[in-house]
N, C-alpha and C positions, 0 to 999 in steps of 0.2 A: 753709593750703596755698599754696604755690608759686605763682605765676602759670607759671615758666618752671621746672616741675617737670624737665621734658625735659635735665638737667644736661647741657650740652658738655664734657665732658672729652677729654682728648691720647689716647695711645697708652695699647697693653696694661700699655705697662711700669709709667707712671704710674696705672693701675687697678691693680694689684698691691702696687706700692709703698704704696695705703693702707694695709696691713695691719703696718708696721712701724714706726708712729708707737710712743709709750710709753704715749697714752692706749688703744689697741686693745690693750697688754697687760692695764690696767689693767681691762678692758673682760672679756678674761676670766677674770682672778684672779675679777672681782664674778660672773662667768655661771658659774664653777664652785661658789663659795658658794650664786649660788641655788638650782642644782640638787642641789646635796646632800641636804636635807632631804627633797625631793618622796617618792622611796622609802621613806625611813625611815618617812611614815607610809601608805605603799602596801604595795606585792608585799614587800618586806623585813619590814616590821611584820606584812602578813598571815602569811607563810611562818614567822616567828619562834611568831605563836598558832598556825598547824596543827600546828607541831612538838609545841606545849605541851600539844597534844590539847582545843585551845581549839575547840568547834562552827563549822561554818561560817555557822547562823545568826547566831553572839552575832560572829566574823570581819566579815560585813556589815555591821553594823550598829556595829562600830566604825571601817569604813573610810570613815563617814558625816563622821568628824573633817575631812574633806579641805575641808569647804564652802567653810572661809573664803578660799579660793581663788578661788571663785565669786564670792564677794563685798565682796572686795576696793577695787572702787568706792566701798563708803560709805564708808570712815573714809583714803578715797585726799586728797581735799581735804586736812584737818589736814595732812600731811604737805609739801602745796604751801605753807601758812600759818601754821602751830604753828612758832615758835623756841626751842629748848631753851635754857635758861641755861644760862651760862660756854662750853659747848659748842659753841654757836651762832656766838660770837665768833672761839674757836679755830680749828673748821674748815671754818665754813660750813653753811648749812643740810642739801644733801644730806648733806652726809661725817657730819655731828653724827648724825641722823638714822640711817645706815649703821652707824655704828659703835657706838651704844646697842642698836640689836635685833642687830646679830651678836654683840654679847656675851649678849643674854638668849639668842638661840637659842643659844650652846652651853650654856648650862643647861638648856635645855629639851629638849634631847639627851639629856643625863647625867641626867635628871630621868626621862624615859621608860624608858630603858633599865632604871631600878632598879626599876621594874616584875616580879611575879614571877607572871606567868599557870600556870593559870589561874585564880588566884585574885586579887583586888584588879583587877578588870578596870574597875570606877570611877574609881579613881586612873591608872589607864593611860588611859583614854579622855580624861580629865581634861588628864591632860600632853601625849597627841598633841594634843587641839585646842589648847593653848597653843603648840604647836611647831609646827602647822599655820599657825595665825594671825600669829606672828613670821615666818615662811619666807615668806607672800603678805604680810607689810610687806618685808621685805627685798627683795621682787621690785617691785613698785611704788618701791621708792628708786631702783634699779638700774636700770629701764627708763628714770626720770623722767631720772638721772644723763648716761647715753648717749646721751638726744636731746638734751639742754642740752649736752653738752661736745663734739659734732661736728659738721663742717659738713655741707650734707645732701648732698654729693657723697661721705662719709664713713660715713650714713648703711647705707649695706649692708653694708660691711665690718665696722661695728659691730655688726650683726644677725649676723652670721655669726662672727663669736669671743662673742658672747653665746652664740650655739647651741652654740658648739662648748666653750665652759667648761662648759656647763649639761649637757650629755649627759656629759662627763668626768667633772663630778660626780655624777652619775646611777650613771655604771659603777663611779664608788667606791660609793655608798652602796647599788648593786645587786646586782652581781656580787661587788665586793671585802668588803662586810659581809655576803656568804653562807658565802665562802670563810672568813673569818675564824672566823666561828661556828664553823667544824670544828674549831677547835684553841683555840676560848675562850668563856667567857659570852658573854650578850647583856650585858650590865650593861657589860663590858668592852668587845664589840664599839661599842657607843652610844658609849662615850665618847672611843674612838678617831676613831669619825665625828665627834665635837661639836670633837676637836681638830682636823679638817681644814678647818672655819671659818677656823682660823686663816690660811689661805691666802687667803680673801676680805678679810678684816679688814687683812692686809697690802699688799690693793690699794686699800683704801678710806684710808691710810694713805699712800701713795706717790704719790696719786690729786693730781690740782690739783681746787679748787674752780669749779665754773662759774662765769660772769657770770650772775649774776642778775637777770633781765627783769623778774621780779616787782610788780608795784605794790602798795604797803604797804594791809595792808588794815586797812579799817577797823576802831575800838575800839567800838565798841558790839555787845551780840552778837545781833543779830538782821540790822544791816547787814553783819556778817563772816561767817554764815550764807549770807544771801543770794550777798555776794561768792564763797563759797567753791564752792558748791554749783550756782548757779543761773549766775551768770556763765559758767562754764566751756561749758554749755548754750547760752546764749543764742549767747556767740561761735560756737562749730560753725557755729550755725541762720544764720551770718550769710556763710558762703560761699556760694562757688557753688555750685551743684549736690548739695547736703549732705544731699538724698534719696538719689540716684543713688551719693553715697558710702557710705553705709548699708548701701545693698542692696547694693554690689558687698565692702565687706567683710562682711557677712554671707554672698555666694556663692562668694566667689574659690574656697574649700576644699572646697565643695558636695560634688563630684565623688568627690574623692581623699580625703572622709571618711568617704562612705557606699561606698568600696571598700575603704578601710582596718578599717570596721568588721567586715567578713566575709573578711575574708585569711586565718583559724586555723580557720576553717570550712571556708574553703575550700581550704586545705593538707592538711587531715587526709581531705576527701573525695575527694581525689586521691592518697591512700596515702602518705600522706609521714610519718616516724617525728618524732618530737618532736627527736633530737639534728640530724636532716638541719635543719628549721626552724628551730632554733637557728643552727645551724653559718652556715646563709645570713642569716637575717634578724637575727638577733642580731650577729653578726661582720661578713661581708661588707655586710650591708645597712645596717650603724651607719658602717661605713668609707665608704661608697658616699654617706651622706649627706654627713661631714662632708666632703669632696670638692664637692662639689654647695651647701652653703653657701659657701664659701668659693670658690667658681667664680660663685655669684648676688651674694658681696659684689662682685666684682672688676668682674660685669658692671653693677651699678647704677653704679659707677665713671667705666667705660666709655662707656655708652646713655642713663644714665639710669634714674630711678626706672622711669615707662609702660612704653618698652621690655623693660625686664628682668620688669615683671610681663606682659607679652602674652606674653615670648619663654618662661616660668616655665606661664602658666597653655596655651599652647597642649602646650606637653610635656607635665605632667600627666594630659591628656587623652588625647595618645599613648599614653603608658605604660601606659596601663590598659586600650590593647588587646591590650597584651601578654599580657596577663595571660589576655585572651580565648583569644589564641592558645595559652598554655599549659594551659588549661581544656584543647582539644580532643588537647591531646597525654597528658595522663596525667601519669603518675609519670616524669618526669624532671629530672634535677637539673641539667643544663644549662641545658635551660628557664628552670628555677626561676630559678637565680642571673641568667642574661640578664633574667628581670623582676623580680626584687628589686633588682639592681642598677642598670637603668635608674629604676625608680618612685624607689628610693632617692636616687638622685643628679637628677632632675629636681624631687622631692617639696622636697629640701634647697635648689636655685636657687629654688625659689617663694618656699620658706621666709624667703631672707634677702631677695628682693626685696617681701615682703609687708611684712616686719618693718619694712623703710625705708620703706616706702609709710604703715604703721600712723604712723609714727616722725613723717614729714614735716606728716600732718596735725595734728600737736598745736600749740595756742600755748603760747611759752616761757611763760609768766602763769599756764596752767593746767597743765603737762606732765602729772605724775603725775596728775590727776584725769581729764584726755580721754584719756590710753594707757588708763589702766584702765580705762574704760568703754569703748572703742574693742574691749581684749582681749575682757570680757566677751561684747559681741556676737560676734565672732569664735567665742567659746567656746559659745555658743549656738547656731549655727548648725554648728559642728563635732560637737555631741552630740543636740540636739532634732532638725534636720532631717534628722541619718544615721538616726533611727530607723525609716525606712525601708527599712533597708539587706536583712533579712531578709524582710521581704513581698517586694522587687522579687526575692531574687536565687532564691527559692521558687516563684514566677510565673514568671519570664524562664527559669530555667537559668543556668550558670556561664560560657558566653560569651555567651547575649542579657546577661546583667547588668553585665558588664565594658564590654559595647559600650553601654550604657546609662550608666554613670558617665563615659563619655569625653564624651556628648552632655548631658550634666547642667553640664558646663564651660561650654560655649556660651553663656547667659545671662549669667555674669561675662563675657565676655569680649565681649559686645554693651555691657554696661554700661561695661568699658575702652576703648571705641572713642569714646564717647559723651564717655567722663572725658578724654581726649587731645584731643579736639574743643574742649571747655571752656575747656581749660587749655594748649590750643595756644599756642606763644609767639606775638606782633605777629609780621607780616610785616615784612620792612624797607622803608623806604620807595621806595617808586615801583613796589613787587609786588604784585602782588594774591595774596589768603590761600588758601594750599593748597585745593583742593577744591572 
């Protein structure tokens, strides 16, 4: 990371202007590709078995295929080291790499779909986790790709058309292959989705190859082992303050995940119809982030990485007394959309200033291997520590518990005061250092 993480950039204009380079298109042809697949083997693939009159026990237990998501980290190394033949020459380790799993994921697409529940539900479980496992490599190429090809004042704008392809993709493979189902197979539906790959594969194609930092690793394989796996480790352990980095991406999301876990709880406990909830949080609140990424890419631009996650994690914390506020009011749909649209659009400036944050700590030597492990903890602390979310909010009530996730912010945000102290740039000379 950074010494002078605190990026000096010019005016707004020039923070805006990041966003119309060719590689930030490029950035989200590859964030729409990743998100495609995610639903196909989630809410898509589940909605497809309950139509099939598939159980919701044997439903769960096939939506177990998702792991390799989680686990992404171990075979994230190869990817930093493995050179394909012929491939490797033509287009470079990431693109070679990109361009062999987008083509098996859309097999693995048309592979699933010919699935015919509810019978042959082995062969379905079979194919999602092979469509699972190409989708978390293809996300690991694409994350590795976008912190190698930009500078780190570029860095949020990047996070922010990654989000913003990835949810695009999302609403095709969520909304657009439910829609479709009315009027055709799934067999047909799948393979529609596996052709709109072909939009990422056209970016990973148009795409320039990075400079590669890499240091050739070693041929013996227990020294390339090492190199791959344990190096990546060792560098982190060799910053600064690389506890304090830790816990603070483990906490930054603390907050706005254990109130995101009880928001459909607590929309329906306050009389609200499933299409109102929709209408807001599905529509308005999808729009409200992608605003709010793309307002967080502009501001790391702008401030810098620190600033944009202080200016990111102090809103979050706001926002979620809104939501307090809306507890005591009931059923109203003003309300609502005032705190879907603010959590949504502050949720989204965190978003892409965390992503650069994630982005900035990696070295170019190990990229794909420290994002992925970097996400993971992220991901751990977004699902393990919200498990709290329904003991507090059953104890506290629906505004002590909102008012309780805004103070659960606090912590990261001692720990970002700590990290800008660290990583404070030199004073110039003949000043003495801030504070």
């Amino acid at each position: 990371m950074s010494d002078h993480i605190s990026h000096e950039a010019g005016g707004w204009r020039e923070a805006v202007a990041v966003y119309t380079s060719r590689r930030q298109l490029v950035i989200f042809l590859m964030g729409f590709s990743s998100g495609l697949p995610l639903l196909l083997g989630f809410s898509t693939l589940s909605f497809w078995l309950r139509e099939a009159d598939v159980s919701l026990a044997a439903i769960g237990g096939l939506l177990t295929v998702a792991t390799p998501y989680s686990l992404k980290f171990l075979w994230a190394p190869l990817l930093d080291h493995v050179r394909l033949p012929v491939l490797t020459r033509w287009l470079g380790l990431r693109r070679s790499w990109l361009l062999v799993v987008q083509l098996l994921l859309m097999g693995s697409i048309v592979v699933v779909g010919q699935a015919e529940p509810p019978g042959g539900l082995g062969f379905l479980a079979m194919a999602a986790l092979v469509m699972a496992f190409l989708s978390a490599t293809q996300d690991i190429v694409v994350d590795a790709y976008r912190i190698e090809i930009l500078d780190e004042h570029e860095q949020g704008a990047g996070a922010a058309m990654t989000q913003a392809g990835y949810r695009v993709g999302m609403l095709a493979s969520g909304a657009g292959a439910l829609a479709l189902a009315d009027f055709m197979g799934w067999g047909w539906v799948y393979a529609i989705m596996a052709g709109l790959v072909v939009i990422g594969i056209l970016g990973t194609l148009i795409a320039e190859e990075p400079v590669s930092r890499r240091p050739a690793a070693p041929d013996k394989p227990l020294a390339f082992l090492r190199h791959a796996t344990l190096d990546p480790l060792k560098d982190f352990a060799t910053r600064k303050g690389w506890v304090l980095i830790l816990a603070f991406v483990l906490l930054y999301k603390y907050g706005d995940s254990v109130a995101g876990a009880m928001a459909n709880p607590f929309y329906v406990d306050l009389g609200f119809s499933g299409v109102e909830i929709a209408s807001v949080t599905k529509v308005f609140g999808v729009v409200m982030t992608m605003v709010g990424v793309f307002f967080g890419g502009a501001l790391v631009a702008r401030l810098g990485i620190l600033p944009a996650l202080a200016i990111g994690g102090v809103l979050q914390a706001a926002t979620n007394l809104i939501f307090a506020w809306l507890a005591t009011l009931g059923h109203d749909m003003t309300a609502l959309a005032i705190a879907v649209g603010a959590d949504n659009f502050t949720g989204g400036l965190g978003s892409a200033a965390f992503v650069a944050y994630l982005s900035s700590l990696c070295n170019l030597a190990f990229t794909a291997t420290q994002y992925a492990l970097l996400t993971s903890l992220m991901a751990f602390g977004r699902t393990m520590l919200a498990a709290s979310s329904g003991w507090l909010a059953q104890g506290l009530g629906w505004p002590g518990f909102f008012m309780a996730t805004a103070l659960l912010a606090i912590p990261a945000l001692v720990l970002l005061y700590f990290l800008s102290r660290l990583y404070a740039p030199p004073a110039p000379e003949g000043e003495a250092p801030a504070g």
